[in-house]
C-alpha positions as CSV (number, residue, x, y, z in Angstrom):
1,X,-24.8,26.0,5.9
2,X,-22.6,28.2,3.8
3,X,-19.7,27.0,1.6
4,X,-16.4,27.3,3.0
5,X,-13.6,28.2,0.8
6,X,-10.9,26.3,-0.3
7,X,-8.1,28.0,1.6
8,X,-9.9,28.2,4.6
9,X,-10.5,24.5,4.6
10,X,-7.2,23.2,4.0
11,X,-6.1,25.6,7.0
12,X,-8.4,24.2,9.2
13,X,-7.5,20.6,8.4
14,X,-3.8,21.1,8.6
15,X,-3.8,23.0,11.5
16,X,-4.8,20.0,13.8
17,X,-2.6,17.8,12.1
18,X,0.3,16.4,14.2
19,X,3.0,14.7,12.7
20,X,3.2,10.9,13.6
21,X,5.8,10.5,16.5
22,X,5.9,6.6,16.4
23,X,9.8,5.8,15.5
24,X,10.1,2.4,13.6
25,X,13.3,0.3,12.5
26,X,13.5,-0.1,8.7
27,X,16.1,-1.9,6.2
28,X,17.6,0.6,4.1
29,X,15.4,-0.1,0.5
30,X,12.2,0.1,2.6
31,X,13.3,3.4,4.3
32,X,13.3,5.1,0.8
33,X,10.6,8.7,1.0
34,X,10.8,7.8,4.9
35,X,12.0,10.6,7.1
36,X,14.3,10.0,9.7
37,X,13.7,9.4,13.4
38,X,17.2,10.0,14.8
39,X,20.3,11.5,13.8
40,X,22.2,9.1,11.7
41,X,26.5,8.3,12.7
42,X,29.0,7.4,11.0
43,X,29.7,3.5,11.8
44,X,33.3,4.5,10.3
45,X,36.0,6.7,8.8
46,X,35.5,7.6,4.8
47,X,37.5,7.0,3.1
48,X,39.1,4.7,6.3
49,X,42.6,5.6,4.8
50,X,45.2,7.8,2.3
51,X,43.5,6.5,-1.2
52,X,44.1,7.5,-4.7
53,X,41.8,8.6,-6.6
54,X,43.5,8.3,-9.6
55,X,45.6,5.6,-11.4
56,X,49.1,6.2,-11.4
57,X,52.1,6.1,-9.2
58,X,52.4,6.7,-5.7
59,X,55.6,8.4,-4.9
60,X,57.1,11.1,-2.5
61,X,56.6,14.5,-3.9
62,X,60.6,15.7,-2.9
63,X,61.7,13.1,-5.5
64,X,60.0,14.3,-8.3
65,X,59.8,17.8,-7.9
66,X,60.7,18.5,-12.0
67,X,59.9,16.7,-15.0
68,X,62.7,13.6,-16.0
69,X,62.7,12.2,-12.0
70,X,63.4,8.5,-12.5
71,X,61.9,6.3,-9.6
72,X,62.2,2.3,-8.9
73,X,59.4,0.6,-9.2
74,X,58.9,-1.4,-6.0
75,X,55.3,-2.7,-5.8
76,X,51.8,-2.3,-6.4
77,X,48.8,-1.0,-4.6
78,X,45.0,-2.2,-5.9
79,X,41.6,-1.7,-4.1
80,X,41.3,-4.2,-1.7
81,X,45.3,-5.1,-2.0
82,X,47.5,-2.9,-0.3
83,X,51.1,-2.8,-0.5
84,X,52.7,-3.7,2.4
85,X,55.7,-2.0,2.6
86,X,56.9,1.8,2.8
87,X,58.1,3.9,0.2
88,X,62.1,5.2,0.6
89,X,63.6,7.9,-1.1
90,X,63.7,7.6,-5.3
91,X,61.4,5.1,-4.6
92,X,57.4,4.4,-6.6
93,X,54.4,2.3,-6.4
94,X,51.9,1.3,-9.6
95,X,48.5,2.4,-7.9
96,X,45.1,2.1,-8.6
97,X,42.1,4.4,-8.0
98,X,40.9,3.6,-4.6
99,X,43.6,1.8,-3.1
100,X,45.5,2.8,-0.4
101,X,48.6,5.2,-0.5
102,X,51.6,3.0,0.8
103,X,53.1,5.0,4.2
104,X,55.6,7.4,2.8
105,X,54.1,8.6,0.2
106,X,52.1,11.7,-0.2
107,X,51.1,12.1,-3.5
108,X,49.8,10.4,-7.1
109,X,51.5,10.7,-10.3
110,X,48.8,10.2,-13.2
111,X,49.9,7.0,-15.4
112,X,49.9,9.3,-18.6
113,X,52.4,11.7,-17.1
114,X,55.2,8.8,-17.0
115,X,57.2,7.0,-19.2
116,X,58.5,3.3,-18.8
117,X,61.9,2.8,-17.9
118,X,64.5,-0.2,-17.0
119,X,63.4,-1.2,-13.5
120,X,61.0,2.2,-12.9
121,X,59.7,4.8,-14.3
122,X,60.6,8.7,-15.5
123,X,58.4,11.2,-14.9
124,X,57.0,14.0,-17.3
125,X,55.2,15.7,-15.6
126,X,55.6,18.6,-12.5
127,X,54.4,16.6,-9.1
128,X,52.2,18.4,-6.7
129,X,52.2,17.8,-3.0
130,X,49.2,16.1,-2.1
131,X,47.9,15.4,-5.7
132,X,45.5,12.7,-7.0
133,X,45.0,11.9,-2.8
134,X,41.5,11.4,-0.6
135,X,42.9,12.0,2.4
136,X,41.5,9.9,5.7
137,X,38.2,10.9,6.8
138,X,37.6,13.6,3.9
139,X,33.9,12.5,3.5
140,X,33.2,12.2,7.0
141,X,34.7,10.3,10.3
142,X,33.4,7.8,12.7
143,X,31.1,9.1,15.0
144,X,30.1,12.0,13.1
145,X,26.4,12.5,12.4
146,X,26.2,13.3,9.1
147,X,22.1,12.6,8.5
148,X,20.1,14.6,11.3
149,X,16.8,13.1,12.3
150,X,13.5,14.8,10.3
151,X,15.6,14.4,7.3
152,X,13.7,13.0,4.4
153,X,16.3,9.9,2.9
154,X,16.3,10.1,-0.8
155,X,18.4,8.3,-3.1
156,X,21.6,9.9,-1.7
157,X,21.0,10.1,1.4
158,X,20.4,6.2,1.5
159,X,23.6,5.9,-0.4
160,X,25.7,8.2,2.4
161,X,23.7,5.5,5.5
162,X,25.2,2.4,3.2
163,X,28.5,4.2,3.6
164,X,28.1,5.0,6.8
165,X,27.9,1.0,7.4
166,X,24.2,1.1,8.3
167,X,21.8,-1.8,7.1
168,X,19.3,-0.2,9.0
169,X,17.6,3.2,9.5
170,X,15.5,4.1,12.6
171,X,12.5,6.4,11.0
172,X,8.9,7.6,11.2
173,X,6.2,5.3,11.0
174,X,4.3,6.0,7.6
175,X,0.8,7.4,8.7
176,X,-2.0,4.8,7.5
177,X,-5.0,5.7,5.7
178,X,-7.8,3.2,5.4
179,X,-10.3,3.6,2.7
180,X,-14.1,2.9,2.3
181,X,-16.0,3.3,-0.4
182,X,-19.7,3.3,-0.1
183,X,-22.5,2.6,-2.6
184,X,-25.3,-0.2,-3.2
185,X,-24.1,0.2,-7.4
186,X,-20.7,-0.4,-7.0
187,X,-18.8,-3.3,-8.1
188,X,-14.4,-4.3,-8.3
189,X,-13.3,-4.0,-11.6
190,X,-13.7,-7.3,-13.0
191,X,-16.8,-7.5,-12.5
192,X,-20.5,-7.6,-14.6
193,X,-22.1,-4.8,-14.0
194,X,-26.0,-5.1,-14.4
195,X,-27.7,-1.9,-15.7
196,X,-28.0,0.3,-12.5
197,X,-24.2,-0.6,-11.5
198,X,-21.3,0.7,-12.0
199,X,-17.4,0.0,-11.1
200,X,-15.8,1.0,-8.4
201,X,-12.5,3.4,-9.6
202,X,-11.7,6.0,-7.4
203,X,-10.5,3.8,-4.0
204,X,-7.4,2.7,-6.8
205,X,-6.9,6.6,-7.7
206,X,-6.9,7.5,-4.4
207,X,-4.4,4.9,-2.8
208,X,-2.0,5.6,-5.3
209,X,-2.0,9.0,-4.2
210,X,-2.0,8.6,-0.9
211,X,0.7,5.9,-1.5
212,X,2.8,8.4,-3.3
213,X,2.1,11.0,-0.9
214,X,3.9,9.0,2.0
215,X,1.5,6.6,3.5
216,X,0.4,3.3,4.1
217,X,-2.9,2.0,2.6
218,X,-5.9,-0.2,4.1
219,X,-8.6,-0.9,1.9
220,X,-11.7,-1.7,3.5
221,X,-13.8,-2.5,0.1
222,X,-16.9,-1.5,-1.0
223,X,-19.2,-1.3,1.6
224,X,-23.1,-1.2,0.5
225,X,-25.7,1.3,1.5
226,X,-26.2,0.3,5.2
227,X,-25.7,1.7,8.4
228,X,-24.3,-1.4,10.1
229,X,-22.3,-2.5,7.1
230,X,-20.7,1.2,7.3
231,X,-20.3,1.0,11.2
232,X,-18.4,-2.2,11.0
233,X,-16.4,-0.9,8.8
234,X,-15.3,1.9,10.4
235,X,-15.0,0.2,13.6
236,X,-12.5,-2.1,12.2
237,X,-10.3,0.7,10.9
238,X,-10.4,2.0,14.7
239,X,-8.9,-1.1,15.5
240,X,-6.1,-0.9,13.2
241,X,-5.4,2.3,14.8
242,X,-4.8,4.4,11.2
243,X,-4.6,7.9,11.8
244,X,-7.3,9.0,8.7
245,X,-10.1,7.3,7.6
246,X,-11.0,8.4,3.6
247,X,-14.7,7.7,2.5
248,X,-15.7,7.6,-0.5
249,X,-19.1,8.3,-1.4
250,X,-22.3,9.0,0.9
251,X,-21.0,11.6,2.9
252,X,-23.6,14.2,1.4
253,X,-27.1,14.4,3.4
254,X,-29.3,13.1,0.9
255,X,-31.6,10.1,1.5
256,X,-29.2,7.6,0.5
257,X,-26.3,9.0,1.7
258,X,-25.5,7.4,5.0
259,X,-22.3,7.9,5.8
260,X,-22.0,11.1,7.6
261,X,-24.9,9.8,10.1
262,X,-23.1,7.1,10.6
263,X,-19.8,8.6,11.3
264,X,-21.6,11.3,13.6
265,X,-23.2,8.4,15.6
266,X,-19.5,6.7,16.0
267,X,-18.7,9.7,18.0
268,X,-17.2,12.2,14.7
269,X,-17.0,15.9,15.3
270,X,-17.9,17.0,12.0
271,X,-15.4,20.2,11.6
272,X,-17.1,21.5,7.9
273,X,-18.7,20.1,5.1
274,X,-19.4,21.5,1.6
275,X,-16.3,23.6,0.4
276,X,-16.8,26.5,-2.0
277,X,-15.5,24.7,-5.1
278,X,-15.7,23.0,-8.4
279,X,-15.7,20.1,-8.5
280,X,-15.8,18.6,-4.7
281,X,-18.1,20.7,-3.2
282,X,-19.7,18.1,-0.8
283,X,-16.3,17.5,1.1
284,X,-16.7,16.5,4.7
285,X,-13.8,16.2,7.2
286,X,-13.9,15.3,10.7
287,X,-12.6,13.7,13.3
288,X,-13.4,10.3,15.6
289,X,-10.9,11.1,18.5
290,X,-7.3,11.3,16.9
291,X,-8.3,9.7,14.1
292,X,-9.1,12.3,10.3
293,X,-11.8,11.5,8.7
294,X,-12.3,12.6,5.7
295,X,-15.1,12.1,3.2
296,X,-14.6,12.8,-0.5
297,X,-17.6,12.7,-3.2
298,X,-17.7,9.6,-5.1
299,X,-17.7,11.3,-8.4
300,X,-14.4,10.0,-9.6
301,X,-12.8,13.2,-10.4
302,X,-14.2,15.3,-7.9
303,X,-12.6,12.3,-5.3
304,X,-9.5,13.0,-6.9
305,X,-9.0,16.6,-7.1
306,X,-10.2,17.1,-3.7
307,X,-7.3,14.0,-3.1
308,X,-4.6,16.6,-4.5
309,X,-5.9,19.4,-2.5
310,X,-6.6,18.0,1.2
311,X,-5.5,14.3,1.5
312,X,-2.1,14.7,0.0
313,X,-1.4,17.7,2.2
314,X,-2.8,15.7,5.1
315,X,-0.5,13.1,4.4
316,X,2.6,14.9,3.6
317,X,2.2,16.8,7.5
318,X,1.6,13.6,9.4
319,X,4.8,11.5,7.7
320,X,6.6,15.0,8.2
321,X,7.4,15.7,4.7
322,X,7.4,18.5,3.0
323,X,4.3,19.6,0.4
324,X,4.6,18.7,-2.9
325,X,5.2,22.0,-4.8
326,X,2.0,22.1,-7.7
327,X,1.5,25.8,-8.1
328,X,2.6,27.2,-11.5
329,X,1.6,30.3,-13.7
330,X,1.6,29.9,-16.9
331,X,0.0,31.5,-20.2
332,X,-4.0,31.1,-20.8
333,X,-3.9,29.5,-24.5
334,X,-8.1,31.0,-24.6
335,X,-9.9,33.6,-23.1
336,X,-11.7,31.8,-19.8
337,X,-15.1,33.4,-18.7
338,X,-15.6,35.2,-15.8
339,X,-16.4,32.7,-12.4
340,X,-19.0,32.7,-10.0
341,X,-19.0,32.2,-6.3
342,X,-17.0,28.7,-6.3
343,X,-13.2,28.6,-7.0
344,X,-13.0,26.0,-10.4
345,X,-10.4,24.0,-10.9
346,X,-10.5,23.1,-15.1
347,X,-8.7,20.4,-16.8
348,X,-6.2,21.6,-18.9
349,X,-3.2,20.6,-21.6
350,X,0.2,22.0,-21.6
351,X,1.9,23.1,-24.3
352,X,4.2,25.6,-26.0
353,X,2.9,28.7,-27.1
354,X,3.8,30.8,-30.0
355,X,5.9,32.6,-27.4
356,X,7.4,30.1,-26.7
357,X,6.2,30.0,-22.9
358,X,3.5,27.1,-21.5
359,X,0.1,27.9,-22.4
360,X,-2.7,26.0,-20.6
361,X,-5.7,25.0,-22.9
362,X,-9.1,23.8,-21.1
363,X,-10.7,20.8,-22.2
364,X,-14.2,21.6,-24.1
365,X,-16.2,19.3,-21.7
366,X,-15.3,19.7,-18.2
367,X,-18.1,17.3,-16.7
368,X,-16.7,15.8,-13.7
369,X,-17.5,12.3,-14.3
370,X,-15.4,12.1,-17.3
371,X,-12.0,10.4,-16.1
372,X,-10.6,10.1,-19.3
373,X,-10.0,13.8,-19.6
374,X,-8.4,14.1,-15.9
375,X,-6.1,11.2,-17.5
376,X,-5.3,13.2,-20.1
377,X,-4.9,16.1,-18.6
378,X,-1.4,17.9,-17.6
379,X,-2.6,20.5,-14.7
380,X,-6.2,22.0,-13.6
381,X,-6.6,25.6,-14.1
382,X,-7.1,27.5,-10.7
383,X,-10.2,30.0,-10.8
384,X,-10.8,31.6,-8.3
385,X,-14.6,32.9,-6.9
386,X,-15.7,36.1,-8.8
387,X,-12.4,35.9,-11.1
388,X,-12.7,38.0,-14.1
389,X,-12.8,37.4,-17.3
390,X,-9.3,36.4,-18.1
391,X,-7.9,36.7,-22.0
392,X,-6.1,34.4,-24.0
393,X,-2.1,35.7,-23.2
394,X,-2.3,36.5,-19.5
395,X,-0.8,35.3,-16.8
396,X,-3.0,32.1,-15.3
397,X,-2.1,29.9,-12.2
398,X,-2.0,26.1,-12.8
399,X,-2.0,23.1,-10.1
400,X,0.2,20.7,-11.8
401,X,-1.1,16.8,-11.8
402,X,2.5,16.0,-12.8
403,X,5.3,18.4,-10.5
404,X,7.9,17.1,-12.9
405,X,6.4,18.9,-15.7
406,X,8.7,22.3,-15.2
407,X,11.8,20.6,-14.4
């Protein structure tokens, strides 16, 4: 079987993926990255009167249309303590940011443009009509849908539903990805590892991403090198009804790698396996009904960048969010040898050039069971098949393992 390339494979994937529909009523601090299921209304008018939004005076704008207007001082007006009476002519009110204007008056003389007098105050300052006043309902009224369903909430949009009066948010259900590792030599971390063994770290790697990416997480453990183990497994993610299965390991077709003939025995239609690229190349994704399945190498890095490239995308479609935006070009810090027929994807620094523009500098050991580097490193360096030789100063395009390195 030929090697499918990257592109190609991450189209095919996405293509069948359908956001989930399920709608699901959440307080406001969980409903933080959720996207919303229904158009959100206004429970009530904002601001729900005339408030200052200054601290001043609260006068009538014909009394005071010139510097040196004397007023009376009548009465106050705080945030939560209105003053209850109405304004007459000549007449003021000491008022507070937030509180309400007092009925007949229509505008706010700042504190620092008036002088202390017997019984009032002067002013010294021109008054303009309307000044230093939220009207009713400048934010938005009651009844008005402010927050339209789809809409991811982020931190202000969480704060506008709080204003809005709602302690609840009706939104999409996070998609739910269970993992599975496979492998007769893996242990927990914690653990002793005798000689052939080895710890188990990519499951952690990969739930955080698929965490961050939107979803909810089931972790099925490390399941040995056996057919039935592997079934069971699988068949109790089918029972928890998650919408993509991740393996992790075994889903090659070598003698100890089970988990592909397992899958295909559970009833998978296996869609592609073995992508053109570097590292990852044994990928494997699938499907058991409406179920993903996909099966990532157990090589810790290769699990990972094959995580950024197809289960974060996965994710981000079925929870309806947007992609999370990785592509960058920036400056090649070395010359990088012409490719072959796999598109590479290099571990890289970032830093300032002499330029003064972000150069990307490949790591001198690239194997891809060295996790320390992909810790270390800022982005991977795209190459693609049959890419040229590419020297030191051009142009070279960057996934980013941190987005929130170019803000």
């Amino acid at each position: 079987m030929s090697m499918l390339p990257v592109a190609e494979a991450q189209d095919r994937l996405l293509s069948r993926a359908k956001p989930v529909q399920t709608i699901e009523t959440v307080s406001l601090p969980e409903a933080e990255g959720r996207v919303l299921g229904a158009d959100v209304k206004a429970r009530l008018t904002q601001p729900p009167f005339d408030a200052s939004a200054m601290d001043g005076y609260a006068l009538r704008r014909d009394d005071a249309p010139e510097p040196g207007a004397e007023l009376r001082l009548i009465g106050m007006s705080s945030a939560g303590h209105g003053f209850e009476g109405v304004i007459g002519k000549g007449e003021t009110v000491r008022i507070f940011t937030g509180a309400p204007v007092p009925p007949g008056a229509d505008s706010v003389l700042l504190q620092e443009d008036a002088e202390k007098i017997e019984g009032g105050i002067r002013t010294t300052f021109p008054v303009r009509l309307g000044q230093h006043v939220r009207p009713r309902g400048q934010d938005f009224l009651e009844g008005e849908a402010v927050l339209k369903a789809g809409t991811a909430l982020d931190f202000s949009r969480l704060t506008v539903a709080a204003g809005m009066n709602h302690a609840t948010l009706e939104v999409r259900r996070k998609p739910v990805v269970a993992l599975l590792a496979t492998g007769d030599e893996l242990l927990p971390p914690g653990s002793s590892p005798a000689p052939a063994q080895i710890i188990a770290s990519s499951t952690f790697g990969i739930a955080a991403l698929a965490r961050k990416a939107g979803a909810e997480v089931l972790d099925l453990g490390i399941v040995p090198d056996d057919k039935a183990a592997i079934s069971a497994a699988i068949e109790r993610a089918r029972r928890a009804e998650v919408d993509v299965i991740v393996t992790l390991g075994g889903a090659s077709v070598g003698d100890h790698d089970l988990v592909q003939a397992t899958l295909l025995a559970s009833g998978m239609k296996l869609d592609f396996w073995r992508i053109a690229m570097r590292p990852g190349k044994p990928l494997m994704v699938g499907s058991l009904g409406e179920v993903h399945v996909l099966g990532l190498p157990g090589n810790p890095v290769s699990s990972l960048v094959c995580g950024l490239l197809f289960l974060e995308p996965l994710i981000r479609k079925l929870a309806s969010l947007p992609p999370v935006r990785r592509d960058a070009t920036v400056e090649a810090a070395v010359t990088l040898r012409a490719n072959d027929q796999r598109q590479d994807y290099v571990r890289a620094t970032l830093s300032q050039s002499s330029a003064g523009v972000l150069a990307a500098k490949p790591f001198a050991k690239q194997d891809s069971s060295m996790m320390k580097i992909f810790a270390e490193a800022d982005c991977l360096i795209v190459r693609s098949p049959h890419a040229p030789e590419l020297r030191a100063g051009s142009p070279c395009p960057v996934m980013l393992l941190r987005p929130d390195l170019l803000d």
